[in-house]
PQR file with spaces between the fields and no chain letter, atoms N, CA, C, O and H, PARSE charges and radii, in Angstrom:
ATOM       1  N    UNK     1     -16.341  -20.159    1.442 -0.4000 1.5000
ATOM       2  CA   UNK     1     -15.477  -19.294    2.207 -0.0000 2.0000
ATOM       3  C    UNK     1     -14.911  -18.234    1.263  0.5500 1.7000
ATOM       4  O    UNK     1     -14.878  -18.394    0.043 -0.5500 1.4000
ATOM       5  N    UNK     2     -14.447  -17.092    1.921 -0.4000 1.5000
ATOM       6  CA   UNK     2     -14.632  -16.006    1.092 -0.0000 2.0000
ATOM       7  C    UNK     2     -12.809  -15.856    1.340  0.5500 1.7000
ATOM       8  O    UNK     2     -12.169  -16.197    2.335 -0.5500 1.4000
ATOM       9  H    UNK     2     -14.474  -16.962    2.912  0.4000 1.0000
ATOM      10  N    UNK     3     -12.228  -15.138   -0.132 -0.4000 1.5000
ATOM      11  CA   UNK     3     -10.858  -15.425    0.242 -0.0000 2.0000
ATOM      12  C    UNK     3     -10.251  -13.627   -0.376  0.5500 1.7000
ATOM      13  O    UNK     3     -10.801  -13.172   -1.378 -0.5500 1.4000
ATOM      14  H    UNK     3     -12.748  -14.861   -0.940  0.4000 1.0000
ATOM      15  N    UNK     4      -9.472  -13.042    0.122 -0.4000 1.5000
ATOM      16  CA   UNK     4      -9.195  -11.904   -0.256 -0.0000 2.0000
ATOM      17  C    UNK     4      -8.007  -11.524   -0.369  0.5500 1.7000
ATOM      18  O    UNK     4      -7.171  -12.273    0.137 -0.5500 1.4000
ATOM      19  H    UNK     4      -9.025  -13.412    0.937  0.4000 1.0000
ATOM      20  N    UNK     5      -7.635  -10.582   -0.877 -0.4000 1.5000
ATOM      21  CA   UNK     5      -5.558  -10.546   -0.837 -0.0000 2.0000
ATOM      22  C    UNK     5      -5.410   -8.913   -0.214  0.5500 1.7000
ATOM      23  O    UNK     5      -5.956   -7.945   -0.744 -0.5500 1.4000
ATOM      24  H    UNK     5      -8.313   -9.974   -1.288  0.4000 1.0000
ATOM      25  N    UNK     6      -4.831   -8.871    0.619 -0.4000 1.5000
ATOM      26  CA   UNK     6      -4.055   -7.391    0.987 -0.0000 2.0000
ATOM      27  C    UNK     6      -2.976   -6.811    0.578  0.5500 1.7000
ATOM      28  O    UNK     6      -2.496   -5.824    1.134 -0.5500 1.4000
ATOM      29  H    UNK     6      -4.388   -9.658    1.049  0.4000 1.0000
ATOM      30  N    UNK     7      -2.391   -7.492   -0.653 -0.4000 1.5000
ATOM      31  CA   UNK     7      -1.513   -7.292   -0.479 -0.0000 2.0000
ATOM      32  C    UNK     7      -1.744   -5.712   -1.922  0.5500 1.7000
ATOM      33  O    UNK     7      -2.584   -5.829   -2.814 -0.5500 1.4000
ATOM      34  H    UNK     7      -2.782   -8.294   -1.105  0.4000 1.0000
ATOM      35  N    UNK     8      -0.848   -4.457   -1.808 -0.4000 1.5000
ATOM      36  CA   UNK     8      -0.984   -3.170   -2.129 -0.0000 2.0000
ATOM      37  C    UNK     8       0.359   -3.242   -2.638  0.5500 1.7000
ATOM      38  O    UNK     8       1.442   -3.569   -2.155 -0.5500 1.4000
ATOM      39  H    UNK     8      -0.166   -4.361   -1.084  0.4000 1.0000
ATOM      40  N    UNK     9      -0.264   -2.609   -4.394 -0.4000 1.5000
ATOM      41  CA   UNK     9       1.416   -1.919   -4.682 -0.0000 2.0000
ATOM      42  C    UNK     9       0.617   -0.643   -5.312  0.5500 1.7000
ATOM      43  O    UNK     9       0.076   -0.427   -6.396 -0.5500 1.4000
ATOM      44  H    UNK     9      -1.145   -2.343   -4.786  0.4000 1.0000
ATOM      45  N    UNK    10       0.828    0.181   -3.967 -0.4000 1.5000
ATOM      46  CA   UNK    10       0.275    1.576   -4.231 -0.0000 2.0000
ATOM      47  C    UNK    10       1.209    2.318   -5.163  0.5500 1.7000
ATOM      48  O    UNK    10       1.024    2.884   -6.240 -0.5500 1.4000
ATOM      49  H    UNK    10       1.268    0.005   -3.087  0.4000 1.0000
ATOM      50  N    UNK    11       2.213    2.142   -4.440 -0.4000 1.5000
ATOM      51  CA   UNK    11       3.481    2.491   -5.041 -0.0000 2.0000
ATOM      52  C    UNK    11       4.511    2.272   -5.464  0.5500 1.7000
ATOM      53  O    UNK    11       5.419    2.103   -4.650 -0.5500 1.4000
ATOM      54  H    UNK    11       2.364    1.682   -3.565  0.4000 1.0000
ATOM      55  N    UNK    12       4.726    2.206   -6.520 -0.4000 1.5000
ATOM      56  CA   UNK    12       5.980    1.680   -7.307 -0.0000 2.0000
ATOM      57  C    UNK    12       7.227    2.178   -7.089  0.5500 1.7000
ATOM      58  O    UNK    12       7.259    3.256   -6.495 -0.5500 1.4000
ATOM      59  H    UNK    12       3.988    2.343   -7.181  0.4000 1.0000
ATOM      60  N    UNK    13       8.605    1.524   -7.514 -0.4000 1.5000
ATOM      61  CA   UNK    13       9.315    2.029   -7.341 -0.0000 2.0000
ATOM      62  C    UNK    13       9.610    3.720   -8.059  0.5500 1.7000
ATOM      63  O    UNK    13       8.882    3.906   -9.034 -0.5500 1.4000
ATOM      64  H    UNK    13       8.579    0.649   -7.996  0.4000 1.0000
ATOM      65  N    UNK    14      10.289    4.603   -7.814 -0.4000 1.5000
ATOM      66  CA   UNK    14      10.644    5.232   -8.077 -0.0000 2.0000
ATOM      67  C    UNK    14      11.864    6.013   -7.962  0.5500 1.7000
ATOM      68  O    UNK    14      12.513    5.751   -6.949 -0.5500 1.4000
ATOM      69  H    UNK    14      10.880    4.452   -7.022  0.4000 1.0000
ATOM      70  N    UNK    15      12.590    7.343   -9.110 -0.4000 1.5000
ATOM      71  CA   UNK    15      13.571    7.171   -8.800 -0.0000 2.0000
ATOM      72  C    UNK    15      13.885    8.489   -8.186  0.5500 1.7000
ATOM      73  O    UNK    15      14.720    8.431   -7.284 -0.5500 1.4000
ATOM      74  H    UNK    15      12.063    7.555   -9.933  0.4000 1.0000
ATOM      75  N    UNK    16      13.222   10.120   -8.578 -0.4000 1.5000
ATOM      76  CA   UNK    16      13.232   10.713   -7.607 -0.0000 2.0000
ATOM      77  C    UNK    16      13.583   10.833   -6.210  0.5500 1.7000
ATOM      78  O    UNK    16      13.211    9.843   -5.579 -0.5500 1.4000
ATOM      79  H    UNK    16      12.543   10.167   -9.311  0.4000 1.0000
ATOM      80  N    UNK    17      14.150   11.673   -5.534 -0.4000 1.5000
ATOM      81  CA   UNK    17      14.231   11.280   -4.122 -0.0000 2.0000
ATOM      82  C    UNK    17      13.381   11.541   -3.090  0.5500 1.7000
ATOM      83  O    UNK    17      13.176   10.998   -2.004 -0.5500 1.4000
ATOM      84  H    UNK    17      14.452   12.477   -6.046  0.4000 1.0000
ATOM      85  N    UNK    18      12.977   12.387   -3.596 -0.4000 1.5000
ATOM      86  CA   UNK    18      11.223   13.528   -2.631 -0.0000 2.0000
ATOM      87  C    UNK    18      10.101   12.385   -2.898  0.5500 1.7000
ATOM      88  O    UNK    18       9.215   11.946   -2.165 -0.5500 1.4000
ATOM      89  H    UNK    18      13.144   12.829   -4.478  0.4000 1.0000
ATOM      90  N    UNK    19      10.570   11.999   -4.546 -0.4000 1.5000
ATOM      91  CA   UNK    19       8.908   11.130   -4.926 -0.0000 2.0000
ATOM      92  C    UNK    19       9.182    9.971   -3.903  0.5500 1.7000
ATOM      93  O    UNK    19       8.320    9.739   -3.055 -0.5500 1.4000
ATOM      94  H    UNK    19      11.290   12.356   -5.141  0.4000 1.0000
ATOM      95  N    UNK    20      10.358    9.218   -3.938 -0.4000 1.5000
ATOM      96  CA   UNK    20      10.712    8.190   -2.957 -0.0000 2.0000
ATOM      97  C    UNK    20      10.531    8.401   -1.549  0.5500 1.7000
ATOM      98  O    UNK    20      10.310    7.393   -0.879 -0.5500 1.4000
ATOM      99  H    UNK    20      11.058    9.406   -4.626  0.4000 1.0000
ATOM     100  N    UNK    21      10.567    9.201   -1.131 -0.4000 1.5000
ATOM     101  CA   UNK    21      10.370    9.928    0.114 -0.0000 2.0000
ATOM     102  C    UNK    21       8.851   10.185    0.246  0.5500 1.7000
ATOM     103  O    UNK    21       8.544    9.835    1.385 -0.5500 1.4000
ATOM     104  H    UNK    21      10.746   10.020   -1.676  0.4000 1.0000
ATOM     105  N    UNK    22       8.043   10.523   -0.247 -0.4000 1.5000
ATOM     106  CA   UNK    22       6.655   10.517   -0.013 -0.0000 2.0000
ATOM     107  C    UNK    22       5.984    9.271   -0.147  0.5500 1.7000
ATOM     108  O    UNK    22       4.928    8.980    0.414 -0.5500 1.4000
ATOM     109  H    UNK    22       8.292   10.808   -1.173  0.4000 1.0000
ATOM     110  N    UNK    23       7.044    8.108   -1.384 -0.4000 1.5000
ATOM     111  CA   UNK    23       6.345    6.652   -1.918 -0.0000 2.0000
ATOM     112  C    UNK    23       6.260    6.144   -0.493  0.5500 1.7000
ATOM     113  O    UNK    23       5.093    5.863   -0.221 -0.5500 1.4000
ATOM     114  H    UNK    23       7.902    8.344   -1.840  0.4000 1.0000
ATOM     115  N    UNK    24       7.051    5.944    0.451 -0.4000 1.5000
ATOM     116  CA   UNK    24       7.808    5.682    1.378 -0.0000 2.0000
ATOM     117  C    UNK    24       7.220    5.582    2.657  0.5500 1.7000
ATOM     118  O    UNK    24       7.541    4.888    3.621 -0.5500 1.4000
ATOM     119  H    UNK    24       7.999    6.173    0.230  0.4000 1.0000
ATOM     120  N    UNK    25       6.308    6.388    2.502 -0.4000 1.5000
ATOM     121  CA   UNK    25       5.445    7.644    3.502 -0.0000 2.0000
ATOM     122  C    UNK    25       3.704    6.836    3.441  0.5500 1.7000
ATOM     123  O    UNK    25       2.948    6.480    4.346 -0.5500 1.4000
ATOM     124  H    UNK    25       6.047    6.952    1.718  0.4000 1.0000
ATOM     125  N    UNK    26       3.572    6.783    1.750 -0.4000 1.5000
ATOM     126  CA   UNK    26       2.591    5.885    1.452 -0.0000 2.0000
ATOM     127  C    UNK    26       2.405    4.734    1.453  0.5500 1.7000
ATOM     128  O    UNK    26       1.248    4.375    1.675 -0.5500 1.4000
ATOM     129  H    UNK    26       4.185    7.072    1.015  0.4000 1.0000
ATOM     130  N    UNK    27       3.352    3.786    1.231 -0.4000 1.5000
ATOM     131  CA   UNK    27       3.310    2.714    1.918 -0.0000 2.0000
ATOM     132  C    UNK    27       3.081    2.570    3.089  0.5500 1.7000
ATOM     133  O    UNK    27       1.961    2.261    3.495 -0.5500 1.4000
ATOM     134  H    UNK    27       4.292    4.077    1.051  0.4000 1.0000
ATOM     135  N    UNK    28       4.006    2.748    3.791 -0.4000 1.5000
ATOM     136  CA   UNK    28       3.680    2.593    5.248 -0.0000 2.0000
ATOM     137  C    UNK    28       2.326    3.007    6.209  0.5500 1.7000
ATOM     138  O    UNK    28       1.823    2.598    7.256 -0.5500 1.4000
ATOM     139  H    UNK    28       4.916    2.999    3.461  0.4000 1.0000
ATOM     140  N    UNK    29       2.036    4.135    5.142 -0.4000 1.5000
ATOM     141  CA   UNK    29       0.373    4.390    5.475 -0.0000 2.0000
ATOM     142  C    UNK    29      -0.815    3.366    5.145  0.5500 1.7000
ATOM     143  O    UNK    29      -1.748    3.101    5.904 -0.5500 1.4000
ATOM     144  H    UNK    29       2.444    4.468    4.292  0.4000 1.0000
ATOM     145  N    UNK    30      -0.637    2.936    4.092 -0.4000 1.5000
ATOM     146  CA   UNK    30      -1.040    1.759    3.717 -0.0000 2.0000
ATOM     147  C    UNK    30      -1.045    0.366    5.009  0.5500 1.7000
ATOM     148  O    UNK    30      -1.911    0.030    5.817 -0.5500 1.4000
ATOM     149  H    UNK    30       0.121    3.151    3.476  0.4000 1.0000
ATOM     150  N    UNK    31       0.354   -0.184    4.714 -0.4000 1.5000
ATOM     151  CA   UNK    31       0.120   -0.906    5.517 -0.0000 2.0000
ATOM     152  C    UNK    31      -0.188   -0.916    7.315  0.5500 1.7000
ATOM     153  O    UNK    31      -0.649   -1.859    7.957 -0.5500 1.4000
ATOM     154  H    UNK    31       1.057    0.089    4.057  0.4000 1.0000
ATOM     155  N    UNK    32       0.220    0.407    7.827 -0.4000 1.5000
ATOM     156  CA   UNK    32      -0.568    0.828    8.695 -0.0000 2.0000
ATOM     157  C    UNK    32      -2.287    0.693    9.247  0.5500 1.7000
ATOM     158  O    UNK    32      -2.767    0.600   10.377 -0.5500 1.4000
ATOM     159  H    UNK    32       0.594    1.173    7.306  0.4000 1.0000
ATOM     160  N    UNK    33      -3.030    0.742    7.604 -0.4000 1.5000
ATOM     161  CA   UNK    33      -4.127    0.612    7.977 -0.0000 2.0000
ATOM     162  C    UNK    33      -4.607   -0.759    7.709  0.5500 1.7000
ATOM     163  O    UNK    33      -5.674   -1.280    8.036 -0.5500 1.4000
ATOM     164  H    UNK    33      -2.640    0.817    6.686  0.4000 1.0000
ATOM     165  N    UNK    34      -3.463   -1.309    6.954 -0.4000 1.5000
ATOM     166  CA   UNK    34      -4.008   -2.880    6.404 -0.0000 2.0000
ATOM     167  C    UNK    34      -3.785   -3.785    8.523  0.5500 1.7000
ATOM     168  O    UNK    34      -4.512   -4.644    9.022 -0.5500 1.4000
ATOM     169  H    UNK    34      -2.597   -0.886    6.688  0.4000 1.0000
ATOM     170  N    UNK    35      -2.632   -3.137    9.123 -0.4000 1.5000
ATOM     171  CA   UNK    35      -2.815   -3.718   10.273 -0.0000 2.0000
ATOM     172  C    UNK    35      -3.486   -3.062   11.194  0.5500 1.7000
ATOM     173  O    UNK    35      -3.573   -3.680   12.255 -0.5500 1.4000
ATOM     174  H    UNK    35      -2.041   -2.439    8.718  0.4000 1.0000
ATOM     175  N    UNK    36      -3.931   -2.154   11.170 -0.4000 1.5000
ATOM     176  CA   UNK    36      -5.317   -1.256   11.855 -0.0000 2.0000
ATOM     177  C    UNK    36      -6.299   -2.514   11.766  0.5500 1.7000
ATOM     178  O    UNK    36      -6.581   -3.216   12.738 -0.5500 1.4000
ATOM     179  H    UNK    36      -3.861   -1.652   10.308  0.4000 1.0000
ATOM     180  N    UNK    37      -6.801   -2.712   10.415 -0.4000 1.5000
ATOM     181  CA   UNK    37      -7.684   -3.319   10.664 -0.0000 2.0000
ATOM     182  C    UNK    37      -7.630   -5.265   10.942  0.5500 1.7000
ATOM     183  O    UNK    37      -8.399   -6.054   11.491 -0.5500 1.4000
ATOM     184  H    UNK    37      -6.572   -2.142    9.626  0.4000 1.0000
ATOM     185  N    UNK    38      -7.105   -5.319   10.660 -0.4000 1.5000
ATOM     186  CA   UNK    38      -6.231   -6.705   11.564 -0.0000 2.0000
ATOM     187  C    UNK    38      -6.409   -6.887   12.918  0.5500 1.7000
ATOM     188  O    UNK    38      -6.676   -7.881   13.593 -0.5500 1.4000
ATOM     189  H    UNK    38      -6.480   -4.678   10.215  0.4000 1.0000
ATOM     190  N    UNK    39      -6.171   -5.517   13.227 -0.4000 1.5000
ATOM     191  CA   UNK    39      -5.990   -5.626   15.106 -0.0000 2.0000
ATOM     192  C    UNK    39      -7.844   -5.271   15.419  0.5500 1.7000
ATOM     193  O    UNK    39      -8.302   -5.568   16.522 -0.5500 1.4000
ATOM     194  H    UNK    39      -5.954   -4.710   12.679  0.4000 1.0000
ATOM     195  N    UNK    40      -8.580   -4.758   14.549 -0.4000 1.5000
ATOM     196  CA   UNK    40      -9.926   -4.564   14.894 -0.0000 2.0000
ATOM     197  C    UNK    40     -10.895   -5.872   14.338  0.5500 1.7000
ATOM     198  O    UNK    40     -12.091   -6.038   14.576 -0.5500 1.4000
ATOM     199  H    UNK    40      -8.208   -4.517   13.653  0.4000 1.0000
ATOM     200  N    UNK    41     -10.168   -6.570   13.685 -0.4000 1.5000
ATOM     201  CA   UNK    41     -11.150   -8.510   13.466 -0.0000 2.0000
ATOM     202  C    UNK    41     -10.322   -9.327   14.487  0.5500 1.7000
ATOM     203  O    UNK    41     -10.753  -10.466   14.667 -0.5500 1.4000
ATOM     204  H    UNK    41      -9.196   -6.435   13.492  0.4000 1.0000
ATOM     205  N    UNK    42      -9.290   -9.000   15.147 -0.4000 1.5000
ATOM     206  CA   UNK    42      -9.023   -9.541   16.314 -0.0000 2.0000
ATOM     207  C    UNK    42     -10.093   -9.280   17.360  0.5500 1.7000
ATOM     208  O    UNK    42     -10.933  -10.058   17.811 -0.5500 1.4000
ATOM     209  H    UNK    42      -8.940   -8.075   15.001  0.4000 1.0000
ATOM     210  N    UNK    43      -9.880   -8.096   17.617 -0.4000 1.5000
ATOM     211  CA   UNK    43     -10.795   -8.050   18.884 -0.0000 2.0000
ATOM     212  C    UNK    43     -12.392   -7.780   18.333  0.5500 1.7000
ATOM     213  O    UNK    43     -13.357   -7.322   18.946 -0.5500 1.4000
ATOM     214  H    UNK    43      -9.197   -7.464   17.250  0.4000 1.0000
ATOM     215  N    UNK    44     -12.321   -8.054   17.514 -0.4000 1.5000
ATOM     216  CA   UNK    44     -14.339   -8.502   16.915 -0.0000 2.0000
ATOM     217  C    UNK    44     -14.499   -9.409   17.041  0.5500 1.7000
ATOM     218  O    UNK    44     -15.656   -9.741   17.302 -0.5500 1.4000
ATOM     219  H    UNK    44     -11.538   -8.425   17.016  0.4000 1.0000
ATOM     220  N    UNK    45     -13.300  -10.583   16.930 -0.4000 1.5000
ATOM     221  CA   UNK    45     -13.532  -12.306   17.560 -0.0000 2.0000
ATOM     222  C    UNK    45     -13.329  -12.402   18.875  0.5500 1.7000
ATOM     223  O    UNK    45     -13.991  -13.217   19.517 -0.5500 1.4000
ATOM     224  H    UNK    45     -12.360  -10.313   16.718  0.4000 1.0000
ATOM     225  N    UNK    46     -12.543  -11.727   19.390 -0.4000 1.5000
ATOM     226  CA   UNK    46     -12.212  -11.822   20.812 -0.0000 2.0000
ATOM     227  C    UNK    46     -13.423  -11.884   21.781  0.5500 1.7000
ATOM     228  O    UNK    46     -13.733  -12.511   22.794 -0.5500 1.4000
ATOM     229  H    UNK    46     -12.006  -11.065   18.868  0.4000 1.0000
ATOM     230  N    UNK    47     -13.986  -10.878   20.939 -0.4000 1.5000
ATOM     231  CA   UNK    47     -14.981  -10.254   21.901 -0.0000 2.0000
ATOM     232  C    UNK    47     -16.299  -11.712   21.815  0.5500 1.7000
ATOM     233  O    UNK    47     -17.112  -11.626   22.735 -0.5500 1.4000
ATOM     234  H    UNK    47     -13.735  -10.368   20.116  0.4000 1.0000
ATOM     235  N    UNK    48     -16.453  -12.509   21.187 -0.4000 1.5000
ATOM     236  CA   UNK    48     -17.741  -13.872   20.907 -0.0000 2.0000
ATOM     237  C    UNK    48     -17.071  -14.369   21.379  0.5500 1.7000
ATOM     238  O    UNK    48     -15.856  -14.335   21.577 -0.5500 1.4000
ATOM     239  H    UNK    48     -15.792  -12.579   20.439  0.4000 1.0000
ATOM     240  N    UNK    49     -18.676  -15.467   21.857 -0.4000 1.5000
ATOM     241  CA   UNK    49     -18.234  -16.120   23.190 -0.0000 2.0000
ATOM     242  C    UNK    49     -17.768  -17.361   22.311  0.5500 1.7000
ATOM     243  O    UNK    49     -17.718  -17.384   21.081 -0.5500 1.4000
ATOM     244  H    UNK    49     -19.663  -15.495   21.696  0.4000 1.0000
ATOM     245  N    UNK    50     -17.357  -18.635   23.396 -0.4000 1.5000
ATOM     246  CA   UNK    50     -16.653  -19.623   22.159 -0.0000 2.0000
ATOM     247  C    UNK    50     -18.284  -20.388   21.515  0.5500 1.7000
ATOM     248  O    UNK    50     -18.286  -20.867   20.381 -0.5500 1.4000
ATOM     249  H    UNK    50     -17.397  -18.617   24.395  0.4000 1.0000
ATOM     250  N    UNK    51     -19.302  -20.408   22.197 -0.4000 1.5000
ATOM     251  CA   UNK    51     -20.037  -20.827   21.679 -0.0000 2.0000
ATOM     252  C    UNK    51     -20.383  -20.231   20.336  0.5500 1.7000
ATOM     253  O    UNK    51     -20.892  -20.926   19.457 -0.5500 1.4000
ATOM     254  H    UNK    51     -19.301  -20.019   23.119  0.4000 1.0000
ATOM     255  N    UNK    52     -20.081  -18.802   20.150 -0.4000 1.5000
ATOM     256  CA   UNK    52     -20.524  -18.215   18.574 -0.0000 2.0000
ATOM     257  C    UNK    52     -18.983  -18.550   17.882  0.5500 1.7000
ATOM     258  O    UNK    52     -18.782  -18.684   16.675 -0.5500 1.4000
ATOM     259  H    UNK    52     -19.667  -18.238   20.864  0.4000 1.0000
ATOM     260  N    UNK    53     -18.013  -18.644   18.906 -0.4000 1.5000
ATOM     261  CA   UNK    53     -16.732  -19.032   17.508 -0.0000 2.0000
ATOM     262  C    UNK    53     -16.996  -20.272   17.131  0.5500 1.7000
ATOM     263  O    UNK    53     -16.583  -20.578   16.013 -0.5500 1.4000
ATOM     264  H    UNK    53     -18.176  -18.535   19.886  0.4000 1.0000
ATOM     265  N    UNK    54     -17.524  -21.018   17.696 -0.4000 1.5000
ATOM     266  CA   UNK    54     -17.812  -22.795   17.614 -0.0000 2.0000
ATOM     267  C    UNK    54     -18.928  -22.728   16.481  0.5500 1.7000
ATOM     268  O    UNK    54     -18.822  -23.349   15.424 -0.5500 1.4000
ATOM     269  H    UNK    54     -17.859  -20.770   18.605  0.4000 1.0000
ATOM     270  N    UNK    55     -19.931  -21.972   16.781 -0.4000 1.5000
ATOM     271  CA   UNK    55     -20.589  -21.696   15.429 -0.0000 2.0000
ATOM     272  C    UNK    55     -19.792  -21.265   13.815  0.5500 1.7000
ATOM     273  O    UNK    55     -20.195  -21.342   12.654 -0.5500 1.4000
ATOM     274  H    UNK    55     -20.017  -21.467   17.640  0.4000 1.0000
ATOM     275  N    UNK    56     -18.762  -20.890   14.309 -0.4000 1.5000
ATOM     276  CA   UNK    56     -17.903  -20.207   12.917 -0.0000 2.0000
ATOM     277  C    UNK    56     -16.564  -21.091   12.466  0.5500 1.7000
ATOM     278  O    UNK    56     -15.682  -20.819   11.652 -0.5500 1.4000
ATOM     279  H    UNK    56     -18.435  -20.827   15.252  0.4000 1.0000
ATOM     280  N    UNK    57     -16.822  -22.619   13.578 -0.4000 1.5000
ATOM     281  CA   UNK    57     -16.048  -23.663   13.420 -0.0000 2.0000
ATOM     282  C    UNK    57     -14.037  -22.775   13.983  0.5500 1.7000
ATOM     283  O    UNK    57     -12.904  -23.179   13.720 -0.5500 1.4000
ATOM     284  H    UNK    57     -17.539  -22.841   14.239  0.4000 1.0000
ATOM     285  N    UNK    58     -14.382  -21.887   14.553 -0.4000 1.5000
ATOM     286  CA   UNK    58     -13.032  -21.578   14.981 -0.0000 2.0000
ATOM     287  C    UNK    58     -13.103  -22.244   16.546  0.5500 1.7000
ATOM     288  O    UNK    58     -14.022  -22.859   17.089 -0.5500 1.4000
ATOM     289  H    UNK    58     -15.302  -21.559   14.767  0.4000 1.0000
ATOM     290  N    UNK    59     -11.755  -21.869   17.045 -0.4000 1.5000
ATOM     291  CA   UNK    59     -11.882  -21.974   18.524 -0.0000 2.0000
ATOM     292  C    UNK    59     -10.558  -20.601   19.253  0.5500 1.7000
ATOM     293  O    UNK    59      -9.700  -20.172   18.482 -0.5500 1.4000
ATOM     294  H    UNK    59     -11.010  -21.369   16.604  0.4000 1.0000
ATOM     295  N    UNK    60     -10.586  -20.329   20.050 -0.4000 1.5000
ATOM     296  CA   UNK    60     -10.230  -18.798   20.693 -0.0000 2.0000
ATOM     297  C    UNK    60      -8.696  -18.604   20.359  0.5500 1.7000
ATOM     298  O    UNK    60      -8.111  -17.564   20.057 -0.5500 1.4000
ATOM     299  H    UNK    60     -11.283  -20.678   20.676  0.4000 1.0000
ATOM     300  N    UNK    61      -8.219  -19.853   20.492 -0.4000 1.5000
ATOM     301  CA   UNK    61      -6.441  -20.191   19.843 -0.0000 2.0000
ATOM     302  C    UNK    61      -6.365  -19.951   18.538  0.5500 1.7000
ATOM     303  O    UNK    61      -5.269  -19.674   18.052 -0.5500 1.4000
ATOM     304  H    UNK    61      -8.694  -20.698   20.738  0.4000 1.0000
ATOM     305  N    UNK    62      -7.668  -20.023   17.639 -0.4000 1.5000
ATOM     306  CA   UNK    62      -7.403  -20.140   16.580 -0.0000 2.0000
ATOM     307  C    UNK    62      -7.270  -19.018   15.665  0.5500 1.7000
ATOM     308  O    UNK    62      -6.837  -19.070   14.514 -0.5500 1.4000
ATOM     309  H    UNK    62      -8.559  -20.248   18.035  0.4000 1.0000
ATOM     310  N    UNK    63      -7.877  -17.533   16.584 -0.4000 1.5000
ATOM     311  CA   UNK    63      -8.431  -16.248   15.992 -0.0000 2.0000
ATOM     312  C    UNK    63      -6.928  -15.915   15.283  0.5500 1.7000
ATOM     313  O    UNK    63      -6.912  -16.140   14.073 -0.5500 1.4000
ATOM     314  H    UNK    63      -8.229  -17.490   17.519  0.4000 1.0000
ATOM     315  N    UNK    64      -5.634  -15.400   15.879 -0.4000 1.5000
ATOM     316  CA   UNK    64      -4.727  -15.267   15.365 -0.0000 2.0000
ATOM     317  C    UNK    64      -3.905  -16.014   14.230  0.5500 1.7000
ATOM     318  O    UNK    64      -2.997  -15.555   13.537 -0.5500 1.4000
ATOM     319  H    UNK    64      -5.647  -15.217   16.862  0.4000 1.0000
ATOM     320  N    UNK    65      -4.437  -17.232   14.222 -0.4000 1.5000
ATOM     321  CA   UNK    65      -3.885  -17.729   12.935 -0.0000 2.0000
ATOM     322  C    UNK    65      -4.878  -17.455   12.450  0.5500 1.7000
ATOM     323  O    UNK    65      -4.552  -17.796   11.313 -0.5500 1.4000
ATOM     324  H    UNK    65      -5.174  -17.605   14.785  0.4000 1.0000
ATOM     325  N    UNK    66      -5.884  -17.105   12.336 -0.4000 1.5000
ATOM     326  CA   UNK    66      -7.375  -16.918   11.042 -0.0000 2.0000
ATOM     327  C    UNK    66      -6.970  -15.667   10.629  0.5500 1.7000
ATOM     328  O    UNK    66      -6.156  -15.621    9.707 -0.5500 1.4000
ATOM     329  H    UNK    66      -6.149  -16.828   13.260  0.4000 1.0000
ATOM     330  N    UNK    67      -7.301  -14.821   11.035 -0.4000 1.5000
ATOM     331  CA   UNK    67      -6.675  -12.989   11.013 -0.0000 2.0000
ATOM     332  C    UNK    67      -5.317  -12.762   10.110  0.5500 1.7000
ATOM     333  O    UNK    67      -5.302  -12.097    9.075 -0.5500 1.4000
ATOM     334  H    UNK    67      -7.962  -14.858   11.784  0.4000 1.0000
ATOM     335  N    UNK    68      -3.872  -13.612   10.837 -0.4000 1.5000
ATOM     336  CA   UNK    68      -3.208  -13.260    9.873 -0.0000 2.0000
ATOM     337  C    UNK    68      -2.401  -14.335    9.368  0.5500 1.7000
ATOM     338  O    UNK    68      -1.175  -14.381    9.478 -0.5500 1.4000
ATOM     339  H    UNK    68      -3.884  -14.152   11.678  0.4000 1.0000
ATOM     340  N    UNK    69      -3.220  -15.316    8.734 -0.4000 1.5000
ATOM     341  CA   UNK    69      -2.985  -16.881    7.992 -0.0000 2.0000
ATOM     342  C    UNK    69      -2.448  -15.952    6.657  0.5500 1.7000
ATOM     343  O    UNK    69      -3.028  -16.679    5.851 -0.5500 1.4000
ATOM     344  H    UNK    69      -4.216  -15.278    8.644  0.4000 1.0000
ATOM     345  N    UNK    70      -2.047  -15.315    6.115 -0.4000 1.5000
ATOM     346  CA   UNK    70      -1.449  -15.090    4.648 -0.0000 2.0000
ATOM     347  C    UNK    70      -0.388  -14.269    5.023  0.5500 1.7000
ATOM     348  O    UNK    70       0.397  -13.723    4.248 -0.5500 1.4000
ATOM     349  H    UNK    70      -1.576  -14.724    6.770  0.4000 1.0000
ATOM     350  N    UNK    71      -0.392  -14.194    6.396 -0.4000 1.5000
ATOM     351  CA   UNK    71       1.040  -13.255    6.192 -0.0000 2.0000
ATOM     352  C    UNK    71       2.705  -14.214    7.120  0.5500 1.7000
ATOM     353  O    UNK    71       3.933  -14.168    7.048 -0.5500 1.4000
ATOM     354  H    UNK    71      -1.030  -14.638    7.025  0.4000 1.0000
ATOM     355  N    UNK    72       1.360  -15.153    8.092 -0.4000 1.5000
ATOM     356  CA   UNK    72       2.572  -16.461    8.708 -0.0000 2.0000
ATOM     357  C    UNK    72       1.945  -17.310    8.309  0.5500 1.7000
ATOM     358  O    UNK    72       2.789  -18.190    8.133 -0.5500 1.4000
ATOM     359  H    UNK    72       0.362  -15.190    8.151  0.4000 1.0000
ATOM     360  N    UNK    73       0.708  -17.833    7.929 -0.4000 1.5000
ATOM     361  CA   UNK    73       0.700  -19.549    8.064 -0.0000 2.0000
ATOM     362  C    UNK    73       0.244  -19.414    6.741  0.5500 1.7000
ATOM     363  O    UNK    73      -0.964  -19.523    6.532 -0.5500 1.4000
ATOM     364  H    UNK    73       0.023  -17.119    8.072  0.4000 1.0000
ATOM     365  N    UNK    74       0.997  -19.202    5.845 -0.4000 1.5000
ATOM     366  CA   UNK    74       0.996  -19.212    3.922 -0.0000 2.0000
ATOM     367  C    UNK    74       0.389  -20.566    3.695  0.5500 1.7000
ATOM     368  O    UNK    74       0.207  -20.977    2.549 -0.5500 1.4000
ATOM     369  H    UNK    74       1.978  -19.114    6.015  0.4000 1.0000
């Protein structure tokens, strides 16, 4: 099983207020797309029938804890 981390430190703190203000801007862009694509392996499982999730040893309850198991079920 293949295991990966999302987690982004694009941006560091800083002390500027504009730079903070754009850091700010980038983050949230960031994680924007880190849950973009979250919500698009949701509905890529959604969409198989349970016989192919049963092949992938999931079951249809289970897609949301698989998807985002590192951010609630640590």
């Amino acid at each position: 099983m293949a295991h990966y981390s999302t987690e982004h430190a694009a941006f560091g703190p800083v002390s500027n207020p504009i730079s903070r203000f754009f850091a700010t801007i980038g983050n949230a862009l960031v994680l924007m797309s880190t849950a973009n694509a979250r919500v698009r392996q949701v509905e890529r499982l959604q969409s198989l029938s349970n016989e192919q999730l049963a092949e992938r040893g999931m079951r249809r309850e289970d897609i949301a804890r698989h998807v985002f198991r590192d951010l609630y079920w640590g």
